[in-house]
C-alpha positions in Angstrom: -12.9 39.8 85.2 -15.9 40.9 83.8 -17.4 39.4 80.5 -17.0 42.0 78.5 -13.7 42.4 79.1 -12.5 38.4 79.1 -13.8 38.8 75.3 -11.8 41.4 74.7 -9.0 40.4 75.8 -9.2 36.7 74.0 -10.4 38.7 70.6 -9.0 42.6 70.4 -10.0 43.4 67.2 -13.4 42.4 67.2 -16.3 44.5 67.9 -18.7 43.3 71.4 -22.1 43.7 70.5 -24.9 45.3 73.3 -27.5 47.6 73.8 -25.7 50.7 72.7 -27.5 52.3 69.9 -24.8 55.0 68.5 -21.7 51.9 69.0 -24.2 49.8 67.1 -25.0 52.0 64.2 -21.6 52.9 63.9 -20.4 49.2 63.5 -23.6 48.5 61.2 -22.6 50.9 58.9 -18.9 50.2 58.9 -20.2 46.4 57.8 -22.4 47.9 55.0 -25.6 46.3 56.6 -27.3 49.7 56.9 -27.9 51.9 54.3 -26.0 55.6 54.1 -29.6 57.5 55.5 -30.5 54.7 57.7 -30.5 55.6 61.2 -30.8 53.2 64.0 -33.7 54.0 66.4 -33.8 51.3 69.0 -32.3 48.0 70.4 -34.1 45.7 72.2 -34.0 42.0 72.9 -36.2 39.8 70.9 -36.6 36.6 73.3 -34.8 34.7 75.3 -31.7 33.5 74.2 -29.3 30.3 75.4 -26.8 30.0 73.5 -25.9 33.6 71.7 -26.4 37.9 72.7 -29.6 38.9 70.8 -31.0 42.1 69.5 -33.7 43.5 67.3 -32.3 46.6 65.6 -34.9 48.7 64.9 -34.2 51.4 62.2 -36.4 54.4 60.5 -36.5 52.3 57.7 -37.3 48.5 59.1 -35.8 46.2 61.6 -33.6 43.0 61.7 -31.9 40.6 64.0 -28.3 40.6 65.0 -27.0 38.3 67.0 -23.2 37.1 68.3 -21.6 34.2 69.6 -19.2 34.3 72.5 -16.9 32.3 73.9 -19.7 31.0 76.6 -23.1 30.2 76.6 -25.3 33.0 77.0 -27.6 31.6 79.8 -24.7 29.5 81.2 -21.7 31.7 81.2 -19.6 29.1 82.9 -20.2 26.9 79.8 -17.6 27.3 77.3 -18.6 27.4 73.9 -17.2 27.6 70.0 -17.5 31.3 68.7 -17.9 29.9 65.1 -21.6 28.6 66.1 -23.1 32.0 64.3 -21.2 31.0 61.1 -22.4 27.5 61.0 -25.8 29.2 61.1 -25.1 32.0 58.0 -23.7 28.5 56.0 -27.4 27.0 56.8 -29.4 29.5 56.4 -27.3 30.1 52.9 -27.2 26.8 52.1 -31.5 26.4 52.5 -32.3 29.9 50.7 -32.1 28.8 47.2 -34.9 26.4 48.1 -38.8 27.8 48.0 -39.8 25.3 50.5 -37.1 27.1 52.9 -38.2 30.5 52.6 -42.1 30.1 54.4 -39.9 29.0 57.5 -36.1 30.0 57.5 -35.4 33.9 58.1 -33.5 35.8 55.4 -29.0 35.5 55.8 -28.4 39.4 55.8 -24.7 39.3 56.8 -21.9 37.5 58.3 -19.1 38.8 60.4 -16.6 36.0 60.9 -13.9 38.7 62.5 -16.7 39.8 65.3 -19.0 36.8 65.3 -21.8 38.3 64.6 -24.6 37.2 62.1 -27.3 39.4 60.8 -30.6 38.2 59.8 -34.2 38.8 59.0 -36.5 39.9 61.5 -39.6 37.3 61.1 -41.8 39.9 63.1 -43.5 39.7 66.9 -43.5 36.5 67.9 -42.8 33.5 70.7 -41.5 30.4 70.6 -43.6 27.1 71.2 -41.7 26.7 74.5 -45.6 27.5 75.5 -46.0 23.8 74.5 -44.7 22.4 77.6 -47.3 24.5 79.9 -50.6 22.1 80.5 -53.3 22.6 77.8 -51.2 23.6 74.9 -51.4 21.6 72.1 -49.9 21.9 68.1 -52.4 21.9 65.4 -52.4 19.3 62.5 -51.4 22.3 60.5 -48.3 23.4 62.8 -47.1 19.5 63.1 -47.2 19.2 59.1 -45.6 22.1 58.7 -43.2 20.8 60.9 -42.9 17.4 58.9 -42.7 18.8 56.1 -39.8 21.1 57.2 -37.9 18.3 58.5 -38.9 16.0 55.7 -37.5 18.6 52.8 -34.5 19.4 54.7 -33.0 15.2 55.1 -34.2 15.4 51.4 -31.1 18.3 50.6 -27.8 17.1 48.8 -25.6 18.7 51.5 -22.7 20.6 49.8 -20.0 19.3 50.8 -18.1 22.6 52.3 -20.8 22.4 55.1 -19.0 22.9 58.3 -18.5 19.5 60.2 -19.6 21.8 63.7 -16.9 19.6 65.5 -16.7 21.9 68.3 -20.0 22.3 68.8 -21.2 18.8 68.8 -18.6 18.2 71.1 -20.4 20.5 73.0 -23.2 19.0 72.5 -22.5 15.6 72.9 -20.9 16.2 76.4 -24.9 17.6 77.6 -26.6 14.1 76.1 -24.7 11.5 76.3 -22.1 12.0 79.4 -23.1 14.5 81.7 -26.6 13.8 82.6 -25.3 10.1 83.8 -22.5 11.4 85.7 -22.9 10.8 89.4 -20.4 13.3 90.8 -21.3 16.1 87.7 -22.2 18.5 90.8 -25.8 19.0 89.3 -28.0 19.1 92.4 -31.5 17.8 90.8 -33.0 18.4 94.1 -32.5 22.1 93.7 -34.7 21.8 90.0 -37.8 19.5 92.2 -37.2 17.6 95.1 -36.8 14.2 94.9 -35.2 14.7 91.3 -31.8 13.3 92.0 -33.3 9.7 94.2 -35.6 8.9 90.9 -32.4 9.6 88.3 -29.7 7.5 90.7 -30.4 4.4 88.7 -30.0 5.6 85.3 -26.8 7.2 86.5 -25.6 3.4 87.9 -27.4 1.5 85.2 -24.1 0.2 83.9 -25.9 -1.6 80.1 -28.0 1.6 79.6 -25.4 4.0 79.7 -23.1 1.4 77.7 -25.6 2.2 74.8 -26.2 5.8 75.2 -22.1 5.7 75.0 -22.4 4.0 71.5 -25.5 5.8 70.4 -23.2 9.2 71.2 -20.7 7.7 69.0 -22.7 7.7 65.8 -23.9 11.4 66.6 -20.1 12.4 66.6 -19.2 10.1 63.2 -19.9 11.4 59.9 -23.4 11.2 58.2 -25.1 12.0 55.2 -28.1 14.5 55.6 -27.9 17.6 56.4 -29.3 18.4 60.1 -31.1 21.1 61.9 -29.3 19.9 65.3 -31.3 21.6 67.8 -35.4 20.6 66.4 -37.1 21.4 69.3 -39.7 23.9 70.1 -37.3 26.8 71.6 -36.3 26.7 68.0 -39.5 27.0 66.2 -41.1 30.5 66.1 -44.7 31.4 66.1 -45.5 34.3 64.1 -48.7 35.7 62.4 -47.1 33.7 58.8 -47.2 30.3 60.5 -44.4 28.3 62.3 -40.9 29.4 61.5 -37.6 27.8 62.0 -35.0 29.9 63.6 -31.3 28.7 65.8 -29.6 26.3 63.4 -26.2 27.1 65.1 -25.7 22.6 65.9 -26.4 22.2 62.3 -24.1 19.8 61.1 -24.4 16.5 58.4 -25.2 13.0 60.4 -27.8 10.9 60.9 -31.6 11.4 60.3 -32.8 9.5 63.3 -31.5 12.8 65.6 -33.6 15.6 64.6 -36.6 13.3 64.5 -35.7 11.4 67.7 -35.4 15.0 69.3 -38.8 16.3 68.1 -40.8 13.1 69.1 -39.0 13.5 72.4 -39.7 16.7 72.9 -43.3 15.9 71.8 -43.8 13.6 74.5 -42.6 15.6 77.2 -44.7 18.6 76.2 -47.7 16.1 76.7 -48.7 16.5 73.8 -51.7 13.6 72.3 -50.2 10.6 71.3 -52.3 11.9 67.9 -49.7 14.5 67.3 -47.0 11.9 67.6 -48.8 9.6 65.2 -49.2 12.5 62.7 -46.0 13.5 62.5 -44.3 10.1 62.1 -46.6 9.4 59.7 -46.1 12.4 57.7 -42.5 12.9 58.2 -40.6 11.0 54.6 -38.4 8.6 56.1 -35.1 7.8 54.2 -34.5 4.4 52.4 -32.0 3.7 54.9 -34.3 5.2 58.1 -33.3 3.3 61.3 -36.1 3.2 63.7 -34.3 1.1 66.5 -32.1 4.6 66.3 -35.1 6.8 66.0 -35.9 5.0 69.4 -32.9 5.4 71.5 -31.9 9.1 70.2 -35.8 9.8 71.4 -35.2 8.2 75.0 -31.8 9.7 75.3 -33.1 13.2 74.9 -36.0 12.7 77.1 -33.4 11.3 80.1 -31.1 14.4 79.0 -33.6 17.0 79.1 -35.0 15.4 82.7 -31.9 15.0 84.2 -29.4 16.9 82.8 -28.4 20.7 82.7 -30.3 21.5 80.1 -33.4 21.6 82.1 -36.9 22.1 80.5 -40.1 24.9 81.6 -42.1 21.7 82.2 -45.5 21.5 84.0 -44.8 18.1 85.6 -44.4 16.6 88.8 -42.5 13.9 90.1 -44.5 11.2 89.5 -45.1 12.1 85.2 -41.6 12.9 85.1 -40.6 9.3 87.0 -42.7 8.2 84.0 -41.3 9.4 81.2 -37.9 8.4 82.2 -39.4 4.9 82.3 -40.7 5.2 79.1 -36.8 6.8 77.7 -35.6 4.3 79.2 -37.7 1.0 77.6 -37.4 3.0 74.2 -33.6 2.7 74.3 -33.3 -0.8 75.4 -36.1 -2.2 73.3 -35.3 -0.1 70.6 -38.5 0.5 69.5 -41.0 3.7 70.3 -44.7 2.2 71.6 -47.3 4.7 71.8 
């Protein structure tokens, strides 16, 4: 059975959103996103998406984003995944707008569909994401990386209200990728198929009885309940550069838990982009750290998402060979049990 048809057959009444203008337009206008003389011109896809169907509807008056959640993962069909991921992201993006800070970097909430999934947002203009950071020579600017603690910094700083959707299903999700998965060793993920020699190097973390002990607790505090309200996902596929400056788009794992994960994710994802140790520096020195800031957790959410991202499914564009990559899970590894991140 096709995909088209599985979701309509799990969800009847609700509209399947894809590159067909006039079906488009028509459900656009039965939503009241479009105005009465507003004619939709074009579709197209704006990037590449994991997680959600994309497009950029383009109309003889302006364009915008639409974008739906399905009962799979975009990129990884055979994934299963919560539909209600796209209303998690209207409650963010809601949630942040009231805030000036927010609006430089957060894309405008233009209309939810909880019946069809679908969310409408602003369209932040031509741009990429800073997935370019993980080719060799790309490096952020003390500009981008303030921006980007500063982002971080306001949004731990929010009162969550507390209606914010717990994301259960989701983090489950999630949690299954970091913390279990990766150190499986029958999860049928060939890591000689990503660069061979992959899956010789990663045996020991997957036998490594007393590390995977504590990535088991560590995953245990990212399901419990928290207190600050959380991007989930603070990595560069999620950042966007536009002619503006840096925005911040794919909030979908938002959810209210611990600090130490969106800031363990970006150093993480710092260090496997190469990036200067510099950069790293800068931003934990300008990101505002919580009274109750744990770094020992800082350190093993950091080295569980670098071990994740090296081993697991969710594989990076990385510009590394075998010997960098045996590296850094080294260096994941020694952040985790010593608790502590040495630069």
């Amino acid at each position: 059975m096709e995909l088209k048809e599985q979701f309509q057959k799990k969800y009847p009444n609700s509209f399947f959103l894809e590159n067909h203008v006039a079906l488009v337009e028509q459900y656009l206008r039965q939503q009241s996103w479009i105005q009465p003389k507003e004619i939709v011109q074009s579709l197209e896809k704006p990037g590449e998406g994991n997680m959600n169907f994309v497009l950029r509807v383009k109309t003889n008056q302006r364009s915008f984003i639409v974008k739906q959640a399905r009962p799979w993962v975009e990129k990884f069909p055979q994934i299963s995944a919560p539909v209600e991921r796209t209303g998690v992201e209207a409650h963010f993006f809601r949630t942040l707008a009231a805030n000036p800070i927010f609006s430089t970097y957060n894309p405008k909430c233009l209309g939810y569909d909880e019946n069809s999934f679908v969310l409408a947002i602003e369209d932040l203009g031509k741009g990429t994401d800073y997935s370019f950071l993980y080719q060799e020579n790309n490096q952020l600017t003390k500009e981008e990386i303030r921006s980007i603690a500063q982002y971080l910094s306001a949004l731990h700083q929010l009162k969550p209200a507390t209606d914010f959707p717990q994301n259960k299903a989701m983090r489950l999700l999630n949690h299954e990728h970091i913390f279990n998965f990766p150190f499986s060793e029958d999860n049928g993920f060939d890591l000689d198929e990503v660069q061979k020699g992959l899956q010789e190097i990663a045996l020991p973390y997957k036998n490594d009885k007393e590390l995977k002990a504590i990535i088991q607790k560590t995953g245990e505090l990212y399901l419990s309940e928290g207190k600050y309200l959380l991007h989930g996902d603070f990595y560069p596929g999620s950042w966007l550069k536009t002619a503006t400056g840096l925005k911040v788009i794919d909030p979908e794992f938002g959810f209210v838990g611990p600090a130490e994960f969106d800031a363990g994710v970006l150093v993480a994802h710092l260090l496997m982009a190469q990036q200067p140790i510099e950069v790293v520096q800068l931003f934990l020195s300008a990101y505002q750290q919580s009274d109750d800031f744990n770094s020992s957790l800082l350190a093993r959410f950091t080295g569980i998402e670098i071990l994740r991202r090296l081993i697991g499914i969710a594989q990076l564009p990385l510009n590394l060979n075998l010997a960098q990559k045996k590296m850094l899970l080294e260096t994941a590894v020694k952040y985790i049990l010593s608790e502590q991140i040495e630069l």
